[in-house]
C-alpha positions in Angstrom: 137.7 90.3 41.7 137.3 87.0 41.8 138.7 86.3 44.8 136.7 88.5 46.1 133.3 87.4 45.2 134.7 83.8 46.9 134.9 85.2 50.2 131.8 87.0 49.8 129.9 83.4 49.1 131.6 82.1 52.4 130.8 85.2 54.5 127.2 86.0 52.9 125.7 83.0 54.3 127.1 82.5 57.2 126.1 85.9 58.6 122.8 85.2 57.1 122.9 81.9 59.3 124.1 83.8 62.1 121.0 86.1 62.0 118.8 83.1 61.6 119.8 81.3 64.5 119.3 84.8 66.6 115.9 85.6 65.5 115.0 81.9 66.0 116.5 81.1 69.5 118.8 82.3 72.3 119.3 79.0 73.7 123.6 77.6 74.3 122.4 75.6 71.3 122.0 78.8 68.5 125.7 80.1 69.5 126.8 77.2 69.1 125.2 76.1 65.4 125.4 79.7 64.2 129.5 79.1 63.8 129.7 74.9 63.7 127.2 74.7 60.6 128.7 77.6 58.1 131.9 75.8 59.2 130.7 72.4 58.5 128.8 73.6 55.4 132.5 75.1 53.5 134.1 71.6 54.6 131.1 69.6 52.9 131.9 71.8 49.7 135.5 71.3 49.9 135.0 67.5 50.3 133.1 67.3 47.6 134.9 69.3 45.7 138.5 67.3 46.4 137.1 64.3 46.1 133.6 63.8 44.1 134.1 66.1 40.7 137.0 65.0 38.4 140.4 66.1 38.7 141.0 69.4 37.1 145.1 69.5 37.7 147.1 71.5 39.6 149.8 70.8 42.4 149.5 69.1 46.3 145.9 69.2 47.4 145.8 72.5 49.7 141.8 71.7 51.2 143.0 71.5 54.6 144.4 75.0 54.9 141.5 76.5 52.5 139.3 75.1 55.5 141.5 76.0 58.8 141.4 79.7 57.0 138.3 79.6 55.4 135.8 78.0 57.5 137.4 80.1 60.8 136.0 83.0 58.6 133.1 81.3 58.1 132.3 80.4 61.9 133.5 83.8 62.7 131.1 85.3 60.4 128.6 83.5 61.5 128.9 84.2 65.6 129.4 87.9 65.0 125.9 88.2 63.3 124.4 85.6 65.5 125.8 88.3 68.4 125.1 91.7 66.6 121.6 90.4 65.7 120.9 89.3 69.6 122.2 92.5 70.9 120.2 94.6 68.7 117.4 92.6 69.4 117.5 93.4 73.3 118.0 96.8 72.9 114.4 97.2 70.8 112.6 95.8 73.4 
């Protein structure tokens, strides 16, 4: 369950984002932020997690593949609602 609720705080936002960025603009510039800023967002949290709060144990530091997997999700999720939101968008008017 826990794991669980971890991929739903990386996906939430960034599909929240996503919409955002639709509902704001349709310029290059929206597709573009709607899947570089959750991605850049889950590597600032990462960072700071690694290297800023104290060590808490464990083994080798795995941050790089928790953000190749987990920030792809969270651009992904972020373009897909950035697209869904845009298309549904031009089909109400």
């Amino acid at each position: 369950m826990e794991a669980l609720l971890i991929w739903l705080a990386v996906i939430v936002p960034s599909g929240l984002w996503g919409a955002l960025c639709a509902r704001v603009s349709q310029h290059r510039i929206a597709a573009i932020s709607s899947a570089a800023v959750p991605w850049l967002a889950l590597l600032a949290a990462i960072l700071y997690a690694e290297y800023v709060l104290p060590y808490e144990g464990g083994g080798a530091s795995m941050w790089p593949i928790a953000q190749l997997v987990g920030g792809t999700a969270a651009a992904f999720s972020g373009y897909q609602s950035y697209r869904f939101y845009l298309r549904r968008r031009h089909r109400s008017e």
